[in-house]
ROGU-83060 format. One record per residue (C-alpha): residue in one letter; x negated, y negated, z. Coordinates in Angstrom, 1 decimal. Layout:
BEGIN
<node><r>A</r><u>X</u><v>Y</v><w>Z</w></node>
...
//
This chain:
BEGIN
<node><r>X</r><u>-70.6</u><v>-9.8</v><w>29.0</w></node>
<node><r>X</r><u>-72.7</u><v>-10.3</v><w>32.0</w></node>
<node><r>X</r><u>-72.1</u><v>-8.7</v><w>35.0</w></node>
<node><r>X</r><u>-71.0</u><v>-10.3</v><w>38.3</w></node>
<node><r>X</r><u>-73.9</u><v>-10.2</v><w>40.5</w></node>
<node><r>X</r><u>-73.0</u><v>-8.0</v><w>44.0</w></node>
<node><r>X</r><u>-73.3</u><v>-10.7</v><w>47.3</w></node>
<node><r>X</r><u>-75.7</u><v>-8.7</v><w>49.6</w></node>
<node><r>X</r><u>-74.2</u><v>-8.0</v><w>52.9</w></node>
<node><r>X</r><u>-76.0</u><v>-9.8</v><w>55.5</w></node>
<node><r>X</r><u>-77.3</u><v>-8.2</v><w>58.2</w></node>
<node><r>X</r><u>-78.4</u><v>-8.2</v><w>62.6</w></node>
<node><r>X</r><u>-82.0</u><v>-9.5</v><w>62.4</w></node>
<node><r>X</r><u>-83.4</u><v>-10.8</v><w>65.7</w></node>
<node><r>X</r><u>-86.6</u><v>-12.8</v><w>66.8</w></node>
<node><r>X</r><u>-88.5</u><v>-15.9</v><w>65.8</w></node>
<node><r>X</r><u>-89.8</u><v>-17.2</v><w>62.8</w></node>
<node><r>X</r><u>-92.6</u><v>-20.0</v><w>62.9</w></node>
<node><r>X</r><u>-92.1</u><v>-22.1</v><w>59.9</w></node>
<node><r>X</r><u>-94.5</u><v>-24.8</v><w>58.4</w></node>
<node><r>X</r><u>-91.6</u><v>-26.7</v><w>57.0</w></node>
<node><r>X</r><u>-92.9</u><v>-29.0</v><w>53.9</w></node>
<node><r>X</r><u>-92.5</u><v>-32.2</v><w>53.1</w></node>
<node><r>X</r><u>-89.4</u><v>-33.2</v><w>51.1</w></node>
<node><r>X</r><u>-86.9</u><v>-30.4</v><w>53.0</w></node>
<node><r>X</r><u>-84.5</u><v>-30.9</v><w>55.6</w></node>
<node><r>X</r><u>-84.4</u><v>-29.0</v><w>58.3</w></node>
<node><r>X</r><u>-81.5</u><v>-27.5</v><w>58.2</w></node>
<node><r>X</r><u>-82.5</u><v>-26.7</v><w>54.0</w></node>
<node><r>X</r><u>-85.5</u><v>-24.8</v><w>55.9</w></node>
<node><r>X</r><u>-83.2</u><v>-23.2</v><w>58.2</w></node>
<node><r>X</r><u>-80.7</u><v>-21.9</v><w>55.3</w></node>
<node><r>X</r><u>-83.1</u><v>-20.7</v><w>52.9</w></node>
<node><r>X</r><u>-85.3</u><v>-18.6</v><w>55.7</w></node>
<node><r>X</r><u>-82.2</u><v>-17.0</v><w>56.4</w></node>
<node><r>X</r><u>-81.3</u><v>-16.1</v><w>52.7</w></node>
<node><r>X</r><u>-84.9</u><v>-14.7</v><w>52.4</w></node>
<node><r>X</r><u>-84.4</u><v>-12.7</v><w>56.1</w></node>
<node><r>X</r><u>-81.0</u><v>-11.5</v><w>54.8</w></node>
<node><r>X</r><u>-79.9</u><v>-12.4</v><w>58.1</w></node>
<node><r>X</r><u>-76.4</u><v>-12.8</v><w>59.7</w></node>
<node><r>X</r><u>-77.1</u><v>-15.5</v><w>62.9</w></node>
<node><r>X</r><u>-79.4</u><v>-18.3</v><w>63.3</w></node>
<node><r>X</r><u>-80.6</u><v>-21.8</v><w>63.9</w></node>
<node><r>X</r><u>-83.2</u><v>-24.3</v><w>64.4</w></node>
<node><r>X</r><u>-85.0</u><v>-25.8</v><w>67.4</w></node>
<node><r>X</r><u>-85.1</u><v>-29.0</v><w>66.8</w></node>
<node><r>X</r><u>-84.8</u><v>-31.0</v><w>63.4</w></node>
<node><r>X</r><u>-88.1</u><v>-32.1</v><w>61.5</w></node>
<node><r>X</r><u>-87.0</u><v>-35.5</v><w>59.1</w></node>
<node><r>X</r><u>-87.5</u><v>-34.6</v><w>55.5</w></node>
<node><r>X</r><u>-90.6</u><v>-37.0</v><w>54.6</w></node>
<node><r>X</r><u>-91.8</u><v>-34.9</v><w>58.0</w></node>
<node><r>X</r><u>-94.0</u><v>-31.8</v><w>57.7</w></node>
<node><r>X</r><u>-95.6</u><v>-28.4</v><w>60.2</w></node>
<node><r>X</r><u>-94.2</u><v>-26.4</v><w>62.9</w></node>
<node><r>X</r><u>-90.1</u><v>-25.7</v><w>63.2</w></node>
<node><r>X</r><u>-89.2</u><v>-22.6</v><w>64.9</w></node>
<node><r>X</r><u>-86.3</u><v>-20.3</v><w>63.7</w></node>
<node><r>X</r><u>-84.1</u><v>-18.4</v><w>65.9</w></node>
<node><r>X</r><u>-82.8</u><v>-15.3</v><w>64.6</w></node>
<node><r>X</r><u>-79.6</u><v>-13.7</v><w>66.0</w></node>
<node><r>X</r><u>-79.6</u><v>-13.2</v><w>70.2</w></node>
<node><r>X</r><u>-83.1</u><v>-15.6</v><w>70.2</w></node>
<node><r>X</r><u>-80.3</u><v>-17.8</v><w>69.3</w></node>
<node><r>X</r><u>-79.2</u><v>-18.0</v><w>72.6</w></node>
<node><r>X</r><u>-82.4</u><v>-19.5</v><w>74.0</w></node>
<node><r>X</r><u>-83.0</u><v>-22.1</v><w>71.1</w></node>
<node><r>X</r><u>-82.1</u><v>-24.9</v><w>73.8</w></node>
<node><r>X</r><u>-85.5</u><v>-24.2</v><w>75.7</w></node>
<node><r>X</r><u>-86.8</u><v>-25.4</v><w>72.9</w></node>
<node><r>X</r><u>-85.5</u><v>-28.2</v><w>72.7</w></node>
<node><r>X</r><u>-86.5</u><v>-29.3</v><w>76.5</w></node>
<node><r>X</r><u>-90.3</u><v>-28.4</v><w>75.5</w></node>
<node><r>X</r><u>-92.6</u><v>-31.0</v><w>75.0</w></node>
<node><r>X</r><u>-93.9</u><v>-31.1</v><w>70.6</w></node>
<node><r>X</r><u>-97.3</u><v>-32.1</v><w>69.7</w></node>
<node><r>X</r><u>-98.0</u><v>-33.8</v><w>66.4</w></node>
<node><r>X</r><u>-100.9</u><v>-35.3</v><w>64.2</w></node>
<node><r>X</r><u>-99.8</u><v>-38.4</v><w>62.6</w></node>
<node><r>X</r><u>-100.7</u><v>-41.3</v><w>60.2</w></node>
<node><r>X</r><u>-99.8</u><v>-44.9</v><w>61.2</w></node>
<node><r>X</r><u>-99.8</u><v>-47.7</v><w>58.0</w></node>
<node><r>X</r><u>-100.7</u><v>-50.5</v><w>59.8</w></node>
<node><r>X</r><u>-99.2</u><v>-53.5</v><w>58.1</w></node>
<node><r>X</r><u>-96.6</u><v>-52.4</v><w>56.4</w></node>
<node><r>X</r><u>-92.9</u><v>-52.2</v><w>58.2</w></node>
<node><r>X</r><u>-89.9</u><v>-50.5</v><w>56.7</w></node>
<node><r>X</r><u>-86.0</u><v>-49.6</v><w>56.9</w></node>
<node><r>X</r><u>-87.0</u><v>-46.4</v><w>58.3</w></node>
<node><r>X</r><u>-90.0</u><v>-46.4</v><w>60.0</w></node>
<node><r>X</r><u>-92.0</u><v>-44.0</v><w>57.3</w></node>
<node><r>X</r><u>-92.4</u><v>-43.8</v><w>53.7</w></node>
<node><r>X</r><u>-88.5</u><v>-43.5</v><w>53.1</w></node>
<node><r>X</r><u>-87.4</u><v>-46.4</v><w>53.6</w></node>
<node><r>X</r><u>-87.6</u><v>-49.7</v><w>51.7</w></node>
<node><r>X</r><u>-90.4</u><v>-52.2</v><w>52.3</w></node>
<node><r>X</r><u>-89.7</u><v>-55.5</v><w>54.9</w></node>
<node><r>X</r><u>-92.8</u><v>-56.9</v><w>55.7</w></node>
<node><r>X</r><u>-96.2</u><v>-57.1</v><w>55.1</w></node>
<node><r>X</r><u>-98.8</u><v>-58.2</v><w>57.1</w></node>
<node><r>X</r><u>-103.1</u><v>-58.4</v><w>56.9</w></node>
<node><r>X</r><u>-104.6</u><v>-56.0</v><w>58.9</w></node>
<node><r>X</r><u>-107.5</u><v>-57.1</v><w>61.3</w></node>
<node><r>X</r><u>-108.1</u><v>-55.0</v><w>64.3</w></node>
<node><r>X</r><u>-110.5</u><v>-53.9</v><w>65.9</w></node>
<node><r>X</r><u>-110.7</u><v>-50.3</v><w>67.5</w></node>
<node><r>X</r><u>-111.4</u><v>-51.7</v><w>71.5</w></node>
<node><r>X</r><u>-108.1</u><v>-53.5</v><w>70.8</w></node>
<node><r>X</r><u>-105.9</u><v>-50.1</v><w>69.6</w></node>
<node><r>X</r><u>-107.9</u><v>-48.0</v><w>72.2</w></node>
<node><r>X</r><u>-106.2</u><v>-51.0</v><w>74.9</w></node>
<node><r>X</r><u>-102.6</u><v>-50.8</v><w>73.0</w></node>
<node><r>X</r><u>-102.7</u><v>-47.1</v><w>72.4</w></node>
<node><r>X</r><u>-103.3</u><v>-47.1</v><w>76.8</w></node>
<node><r>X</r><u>-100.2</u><v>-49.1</v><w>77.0</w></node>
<node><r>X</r><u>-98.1</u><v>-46.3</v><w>75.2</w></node>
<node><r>X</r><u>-99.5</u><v>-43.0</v><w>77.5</w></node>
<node><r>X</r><u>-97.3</u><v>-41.8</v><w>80.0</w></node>
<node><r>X</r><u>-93.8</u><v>-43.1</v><w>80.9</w></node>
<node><r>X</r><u>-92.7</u><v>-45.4</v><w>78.4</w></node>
<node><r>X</r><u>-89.1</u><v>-46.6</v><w>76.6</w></node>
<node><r>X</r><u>-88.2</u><v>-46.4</v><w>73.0</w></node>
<node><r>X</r><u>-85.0</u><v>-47.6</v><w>71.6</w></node>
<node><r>X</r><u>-83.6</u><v>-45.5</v><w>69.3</w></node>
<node><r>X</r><u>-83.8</u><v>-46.1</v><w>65.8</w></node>
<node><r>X</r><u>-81.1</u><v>-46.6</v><w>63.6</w></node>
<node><r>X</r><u>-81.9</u><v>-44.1</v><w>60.9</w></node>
<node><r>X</r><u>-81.1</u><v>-41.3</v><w>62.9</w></node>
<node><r>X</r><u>-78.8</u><v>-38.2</v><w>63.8</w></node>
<node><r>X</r><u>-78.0</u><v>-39.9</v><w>67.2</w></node>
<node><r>X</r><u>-73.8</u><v>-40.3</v><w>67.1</w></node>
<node><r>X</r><u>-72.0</u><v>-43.0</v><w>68.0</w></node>
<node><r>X</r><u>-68.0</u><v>-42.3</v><w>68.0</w></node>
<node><r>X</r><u>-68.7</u><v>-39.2</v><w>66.1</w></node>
<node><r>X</r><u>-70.6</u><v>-40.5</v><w>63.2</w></node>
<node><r>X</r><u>-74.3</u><v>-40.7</v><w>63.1</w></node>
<node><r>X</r><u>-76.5</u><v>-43.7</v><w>63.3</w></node>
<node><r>X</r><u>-77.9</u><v>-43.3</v><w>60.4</w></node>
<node><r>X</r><u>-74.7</u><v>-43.4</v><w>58.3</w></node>
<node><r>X</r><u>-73.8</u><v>-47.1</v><w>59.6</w></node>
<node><r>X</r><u>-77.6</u><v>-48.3</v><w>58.8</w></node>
<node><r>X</r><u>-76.9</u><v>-47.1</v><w>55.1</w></node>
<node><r>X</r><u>-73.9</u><v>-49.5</v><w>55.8</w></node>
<node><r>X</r><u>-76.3</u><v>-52.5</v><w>56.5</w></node>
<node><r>X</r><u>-74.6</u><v>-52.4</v><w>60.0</w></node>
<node><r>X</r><u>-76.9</u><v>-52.8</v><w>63.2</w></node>
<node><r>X</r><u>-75.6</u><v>-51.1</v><w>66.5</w></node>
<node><r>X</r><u>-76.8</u><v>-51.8</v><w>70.2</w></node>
<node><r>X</r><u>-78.7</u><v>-48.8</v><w>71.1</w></node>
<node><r>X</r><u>-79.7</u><v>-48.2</v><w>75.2</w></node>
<node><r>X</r><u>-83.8</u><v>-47.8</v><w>76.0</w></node>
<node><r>X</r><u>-84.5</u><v>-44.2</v><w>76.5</w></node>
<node><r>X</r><u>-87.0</u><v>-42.8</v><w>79.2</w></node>
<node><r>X</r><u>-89.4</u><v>-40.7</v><w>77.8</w></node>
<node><r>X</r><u>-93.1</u><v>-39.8</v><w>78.4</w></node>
<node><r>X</r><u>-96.4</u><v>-39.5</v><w>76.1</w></node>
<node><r>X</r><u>-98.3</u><v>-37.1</v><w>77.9</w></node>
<node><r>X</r><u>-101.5</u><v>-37.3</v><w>75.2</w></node>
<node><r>X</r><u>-102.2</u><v>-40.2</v><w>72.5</w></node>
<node><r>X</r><u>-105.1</u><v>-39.3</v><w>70.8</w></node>
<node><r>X</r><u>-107.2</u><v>-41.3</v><w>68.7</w></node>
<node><r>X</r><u>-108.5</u><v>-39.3</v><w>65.9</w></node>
<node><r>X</r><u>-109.7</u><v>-41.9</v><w>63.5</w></node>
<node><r>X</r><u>-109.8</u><v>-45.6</v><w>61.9</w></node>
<node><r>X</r><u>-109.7</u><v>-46.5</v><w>58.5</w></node>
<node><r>X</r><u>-107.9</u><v>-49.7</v><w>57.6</w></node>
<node><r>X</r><u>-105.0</u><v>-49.8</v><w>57.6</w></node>
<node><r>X</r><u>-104.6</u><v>-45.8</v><w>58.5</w></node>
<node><r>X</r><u>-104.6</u><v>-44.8</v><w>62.2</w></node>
<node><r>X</r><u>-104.6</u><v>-41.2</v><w>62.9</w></node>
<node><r>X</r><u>-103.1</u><v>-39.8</v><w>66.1</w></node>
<node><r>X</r><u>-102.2</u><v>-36.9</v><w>68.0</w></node>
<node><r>X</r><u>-99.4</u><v>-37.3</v><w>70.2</w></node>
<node><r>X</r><u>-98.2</u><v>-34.6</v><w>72.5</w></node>
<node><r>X</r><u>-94.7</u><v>-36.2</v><w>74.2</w></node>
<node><r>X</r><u>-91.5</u><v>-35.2</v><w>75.3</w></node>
<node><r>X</r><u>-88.4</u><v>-34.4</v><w>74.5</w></node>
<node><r>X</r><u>-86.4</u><v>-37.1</v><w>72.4</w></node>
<node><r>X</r><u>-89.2</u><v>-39.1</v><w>71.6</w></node>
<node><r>X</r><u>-89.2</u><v>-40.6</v><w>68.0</w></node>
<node><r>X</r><u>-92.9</u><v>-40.8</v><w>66.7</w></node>
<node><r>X</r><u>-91.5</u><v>-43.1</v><w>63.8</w></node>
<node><r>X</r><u>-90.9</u><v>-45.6</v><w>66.8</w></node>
<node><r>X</r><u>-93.8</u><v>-45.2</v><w>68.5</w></node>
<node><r>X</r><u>-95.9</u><v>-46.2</v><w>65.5</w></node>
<node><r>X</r><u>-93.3</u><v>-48.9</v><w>65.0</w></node>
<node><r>X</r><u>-94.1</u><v>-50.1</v><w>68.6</w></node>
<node><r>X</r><u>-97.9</u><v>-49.6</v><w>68.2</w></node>
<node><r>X</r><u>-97.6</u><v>-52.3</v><w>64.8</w></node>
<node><r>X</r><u>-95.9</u><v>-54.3</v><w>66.7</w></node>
<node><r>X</r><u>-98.4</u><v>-54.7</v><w>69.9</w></node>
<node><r>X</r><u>-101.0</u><v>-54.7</v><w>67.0</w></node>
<node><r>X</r><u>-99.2</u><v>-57.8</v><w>65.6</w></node>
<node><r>X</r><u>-99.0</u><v>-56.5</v><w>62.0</w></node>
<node><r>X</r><u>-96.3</u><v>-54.2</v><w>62.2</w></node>
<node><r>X</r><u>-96.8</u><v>-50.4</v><w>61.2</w></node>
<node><r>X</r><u>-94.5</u><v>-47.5</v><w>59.7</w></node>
<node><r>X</r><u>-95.5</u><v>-43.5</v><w>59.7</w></node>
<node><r>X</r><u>-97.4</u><v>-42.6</v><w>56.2</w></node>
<node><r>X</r><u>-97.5</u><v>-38.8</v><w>57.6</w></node>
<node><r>X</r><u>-96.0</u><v>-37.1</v><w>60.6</w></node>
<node><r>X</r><u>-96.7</u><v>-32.9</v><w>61.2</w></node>
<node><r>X</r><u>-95.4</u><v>-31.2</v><w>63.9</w></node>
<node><r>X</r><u>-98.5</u><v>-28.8</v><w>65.6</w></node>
<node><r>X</r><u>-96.7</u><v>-27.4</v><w>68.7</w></node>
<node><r>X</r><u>-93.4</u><v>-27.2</v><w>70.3</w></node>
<node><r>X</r><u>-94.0</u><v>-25.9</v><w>73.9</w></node>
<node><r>X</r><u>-96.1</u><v>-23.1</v><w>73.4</w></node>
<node><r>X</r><u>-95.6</u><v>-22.2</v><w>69.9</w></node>
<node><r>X</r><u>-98.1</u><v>-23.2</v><w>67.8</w></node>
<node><r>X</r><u>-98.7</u><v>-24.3</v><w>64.1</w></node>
<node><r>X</r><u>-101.8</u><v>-21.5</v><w>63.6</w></node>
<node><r>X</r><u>-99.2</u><v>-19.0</v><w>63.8</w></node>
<node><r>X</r><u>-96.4</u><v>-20.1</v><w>61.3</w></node>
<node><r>X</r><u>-95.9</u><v>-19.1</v><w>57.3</w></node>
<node><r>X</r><u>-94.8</u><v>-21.6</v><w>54.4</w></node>
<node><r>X</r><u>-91.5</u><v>-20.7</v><w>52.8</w></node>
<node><r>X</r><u>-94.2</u><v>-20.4</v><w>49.6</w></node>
<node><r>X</r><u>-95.8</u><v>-17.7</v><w>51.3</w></node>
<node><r>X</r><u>-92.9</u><v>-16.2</v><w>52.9</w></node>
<node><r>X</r><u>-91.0</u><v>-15.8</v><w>49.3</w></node>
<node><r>X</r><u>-93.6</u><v>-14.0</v><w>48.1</w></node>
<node><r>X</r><u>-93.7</u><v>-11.0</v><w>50.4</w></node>
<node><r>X</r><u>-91.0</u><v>-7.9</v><w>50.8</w></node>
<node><r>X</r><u>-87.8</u><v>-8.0</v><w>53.2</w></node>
<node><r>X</r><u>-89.7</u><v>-5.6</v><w>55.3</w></node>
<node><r>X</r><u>-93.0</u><v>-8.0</v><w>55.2</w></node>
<node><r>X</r><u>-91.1</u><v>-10.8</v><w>56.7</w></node>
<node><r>X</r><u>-89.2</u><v>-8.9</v><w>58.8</w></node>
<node><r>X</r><u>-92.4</u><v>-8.0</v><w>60.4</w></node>
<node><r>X</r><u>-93.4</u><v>-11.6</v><w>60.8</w></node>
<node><r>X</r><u>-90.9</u><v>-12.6</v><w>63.7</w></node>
<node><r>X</r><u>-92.3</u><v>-12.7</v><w>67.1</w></node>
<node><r>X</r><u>-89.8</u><v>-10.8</v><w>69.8</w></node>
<node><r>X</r><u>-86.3</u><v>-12.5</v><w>71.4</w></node>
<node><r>X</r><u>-88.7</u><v>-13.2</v><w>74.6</w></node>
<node><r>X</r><u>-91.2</u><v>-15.2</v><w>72.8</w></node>
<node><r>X</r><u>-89.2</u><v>-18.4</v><w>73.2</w></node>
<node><r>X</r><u>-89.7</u><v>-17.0</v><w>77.4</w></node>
<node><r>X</r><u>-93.3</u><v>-16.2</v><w>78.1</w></node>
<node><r>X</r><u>-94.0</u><v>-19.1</v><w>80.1</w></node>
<node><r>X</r><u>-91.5</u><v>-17.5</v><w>82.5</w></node>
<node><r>X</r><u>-92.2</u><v>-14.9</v><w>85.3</w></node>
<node><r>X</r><u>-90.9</u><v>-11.8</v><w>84.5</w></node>
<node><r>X</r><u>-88.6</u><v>-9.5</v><w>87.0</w></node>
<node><r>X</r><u>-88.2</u><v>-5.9</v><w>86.3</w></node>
<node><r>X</r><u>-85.2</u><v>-4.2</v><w>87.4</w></node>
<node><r>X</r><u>-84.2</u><v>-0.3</v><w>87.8</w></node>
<node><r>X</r><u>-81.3</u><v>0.7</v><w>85.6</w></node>
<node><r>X</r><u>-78.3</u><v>0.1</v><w>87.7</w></node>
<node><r>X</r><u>-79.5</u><v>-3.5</v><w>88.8</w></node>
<node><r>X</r><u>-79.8</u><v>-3.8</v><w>85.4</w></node>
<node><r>X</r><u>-76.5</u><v>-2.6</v><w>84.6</w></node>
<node><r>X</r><u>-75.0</u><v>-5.0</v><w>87.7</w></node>
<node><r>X</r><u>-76.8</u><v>-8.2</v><w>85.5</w></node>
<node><r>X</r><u>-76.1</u><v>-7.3</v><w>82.4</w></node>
<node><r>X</r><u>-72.3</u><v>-8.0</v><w>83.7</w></node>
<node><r>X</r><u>-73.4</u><v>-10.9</v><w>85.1</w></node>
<node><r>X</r><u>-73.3</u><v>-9.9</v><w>89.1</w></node>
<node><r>X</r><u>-75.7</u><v>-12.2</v><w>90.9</w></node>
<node><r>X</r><u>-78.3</u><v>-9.2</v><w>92.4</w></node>
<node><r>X</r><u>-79.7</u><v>-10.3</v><w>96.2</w></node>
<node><r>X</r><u>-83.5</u><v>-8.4</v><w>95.6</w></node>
<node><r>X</r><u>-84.7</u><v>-9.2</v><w>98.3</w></node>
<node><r>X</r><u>-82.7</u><v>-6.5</v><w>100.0</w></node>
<node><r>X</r><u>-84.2</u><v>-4.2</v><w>97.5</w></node>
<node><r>X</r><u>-87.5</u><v>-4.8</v><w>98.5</w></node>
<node><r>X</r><u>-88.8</u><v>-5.8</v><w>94.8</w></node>
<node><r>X</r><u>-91.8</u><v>-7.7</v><w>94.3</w></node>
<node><r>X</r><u>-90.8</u><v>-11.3</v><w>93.1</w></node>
<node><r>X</r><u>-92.3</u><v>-13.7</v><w>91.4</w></node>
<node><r>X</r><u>-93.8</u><v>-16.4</v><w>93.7</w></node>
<node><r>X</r><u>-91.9</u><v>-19.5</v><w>92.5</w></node>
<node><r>X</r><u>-88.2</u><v>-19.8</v><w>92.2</w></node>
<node><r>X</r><u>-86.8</u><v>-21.3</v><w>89.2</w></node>
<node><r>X</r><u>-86.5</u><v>-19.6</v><w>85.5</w></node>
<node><r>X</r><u>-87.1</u><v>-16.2</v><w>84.8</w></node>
<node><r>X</r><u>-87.0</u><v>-13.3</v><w>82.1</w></node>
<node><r>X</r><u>-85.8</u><v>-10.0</v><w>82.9</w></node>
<node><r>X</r><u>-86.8</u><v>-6.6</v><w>81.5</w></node>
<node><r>X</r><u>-85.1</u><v>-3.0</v><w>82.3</w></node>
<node><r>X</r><u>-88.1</u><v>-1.8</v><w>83.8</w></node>
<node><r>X</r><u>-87.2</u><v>2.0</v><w>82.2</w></node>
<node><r>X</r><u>-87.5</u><v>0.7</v><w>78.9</w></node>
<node><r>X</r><u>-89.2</u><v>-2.9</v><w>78.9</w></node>
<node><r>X</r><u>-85.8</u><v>-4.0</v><w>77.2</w></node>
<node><r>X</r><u>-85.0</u><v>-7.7</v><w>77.6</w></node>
<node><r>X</r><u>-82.1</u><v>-8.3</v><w>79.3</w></node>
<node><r>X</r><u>-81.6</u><v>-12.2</v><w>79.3</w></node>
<node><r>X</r><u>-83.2</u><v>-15.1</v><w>81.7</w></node>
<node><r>X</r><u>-81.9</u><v>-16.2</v><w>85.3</w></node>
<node><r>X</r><u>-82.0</u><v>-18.1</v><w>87.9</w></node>
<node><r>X</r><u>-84.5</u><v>-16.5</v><w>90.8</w></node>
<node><r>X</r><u>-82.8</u><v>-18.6</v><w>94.0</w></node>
<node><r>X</r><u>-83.8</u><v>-18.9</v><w>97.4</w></node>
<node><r>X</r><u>-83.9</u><v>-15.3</v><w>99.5</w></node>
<node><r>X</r><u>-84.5</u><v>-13.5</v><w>96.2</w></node>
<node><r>X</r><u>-80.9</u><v>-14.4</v><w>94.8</w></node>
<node><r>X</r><u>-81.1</u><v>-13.3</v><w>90.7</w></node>
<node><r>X</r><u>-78.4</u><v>-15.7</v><w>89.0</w></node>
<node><r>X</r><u>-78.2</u><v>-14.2</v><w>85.5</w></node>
<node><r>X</r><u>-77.8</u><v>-17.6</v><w>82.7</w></node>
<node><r>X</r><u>-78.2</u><v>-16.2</v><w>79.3</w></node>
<node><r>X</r><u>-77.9</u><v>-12.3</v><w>78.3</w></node>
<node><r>X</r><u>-78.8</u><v>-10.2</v><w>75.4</w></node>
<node><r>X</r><u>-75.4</u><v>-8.0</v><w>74.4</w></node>
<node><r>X</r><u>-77.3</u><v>-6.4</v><w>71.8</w></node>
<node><r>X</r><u>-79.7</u><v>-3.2</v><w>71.7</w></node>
<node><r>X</r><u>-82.7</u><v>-4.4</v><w>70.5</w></node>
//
């Protein structure tokens, strides 16, 4: 008779956990089976990585939670290989072949089309994805064989990179923002090519600050202790540094932990120059106590707080 094996009880972790997600997993598989090896109670992802899709997805672990949206305003950089030539369903290696075309370009002519795609630009979304449309995603009417009209977005390619040229593989590094769909920029690239294109690779290197260098496999990660991986996750305020920091005494930080709005000017605090986001620390203990809003004449509009001891 075998006996009934006992469901560990999860528990409080908190931090961030940079994942190299690999090829073949979801991100929300990633997401689930991090937490299962953190033993943790809370968390979530920063922004999905399709499956066929591989590199940097950051994991939020209970209160870092709450600032998991930040994330998703940040700008991601990526390395990724274009198949000229070749178009699909999907825009990458998932979906079934539609067209194929010979391949002659030369590299002045993608240095001129790759110009034509930095900065502000327009994609229109692509069918195969998460995007909803009277609740369902776009993705399950495209398995449907049913086309919907889908509005140009505005967003921007800050850096497109040419990293090399081997017919019919173009390597790039794109560093964009928010809500861009690399699958359709190398579908738009093809296209102004005239041969078409679909992505062979796509890896995720940075997402605002965070970096790929510093991230584990879930290989690596299932091979080390609960303790060993706790130690891996960078602090709650990691997903913060590129905001100023304010340090308040221990009844101002009492006042914003209940969310009073603090006027600091009239307590003659040093301030950061700038108005706009901000992290704040009990300054007694270093203890993060959430982010705000620093206002004109030193107004302190607390956003998101930390309710737990950390």
């Amino acid at each position: 008779m075998t006996t009934p094996q006992v469901k560990r009880k999860r528990v409080p972790v908190h931090g961030v956990l940079l994942l190299d997600k690999p090829v073949g997993f979801s991100s929300n598989d990633a997401l689930i089976k991090s937490k299962r090896l953190l033993n943790a109670m809370k968390a979530g992802h920063t922004g999905t990585l399709d499956p066929f899709a591989t590199g940097l997805l950051p994991l939020c672990f209970g209160e870092a939670t709450k600032f998991s949206q930040d994330l998703l305003e940040a700008d991601k950089t990526y390395t990724t290989v274009v198949h000229l030539g070749v178009t699909t369903e999907t825009g990458d290696t998932e979906g079934a072949v539609l067209e194929q075309k010979a391949v002659s370009v030369s590299l002045d002519r993608i240095r001129q089309v790759l110009q034509q795609f930095t900065g502000p630009i327009q994609q229109v979304p692509p069918m195969y994805s998460a995007l909803k449309r009277d609740g369902k995603p776009l993705y399950e009417y495209a398995r449907a064989g049913v086309t919907l009209e889908r509005e140009a977005r505005n967003v921007v390619i800050h850096e497109l990179e040419l990293l090399s040229y081997e017919a019919p593989f173009l390597s790039l590094r794109v560093k964009c923002s928010k809500g861009t769909y690399v699958r359709v920029l190398g579908e738009d690239i093809g296209a102004s090519l005239g041969c078409g294109a679909h992505l062979k690779e796509l890896r995720r290197i940075g997402v605002g600050h965070l970096v790929l260098e510093k991230s584990i496999t879930l290989e690596n990660l299932e091979t080390l202790s609960e303790d060993e991986r706790l130690a891996l996750l960078a602090p709650v305020d990691a997903l913060l540094s590129s905001f100023a920091p304010v340090y308040l005494n221990d009844e101002l930080s009492r006042r914003f932990l209940h969310g009073q709005r603090l006027a600091l000017q009239n307590e003659k605090m040093s301030l950061p120059v700038e108005i706009g986001r901000v992290r704040v620390y009990r300054e007694s203990d270093a203890r993060l106590l959430g982010s705000a809003q620093l206002q004109e004449f030193g107004i302190l509009a607390p956003e998101r707080l930390i309710a737990t001891e950390l």
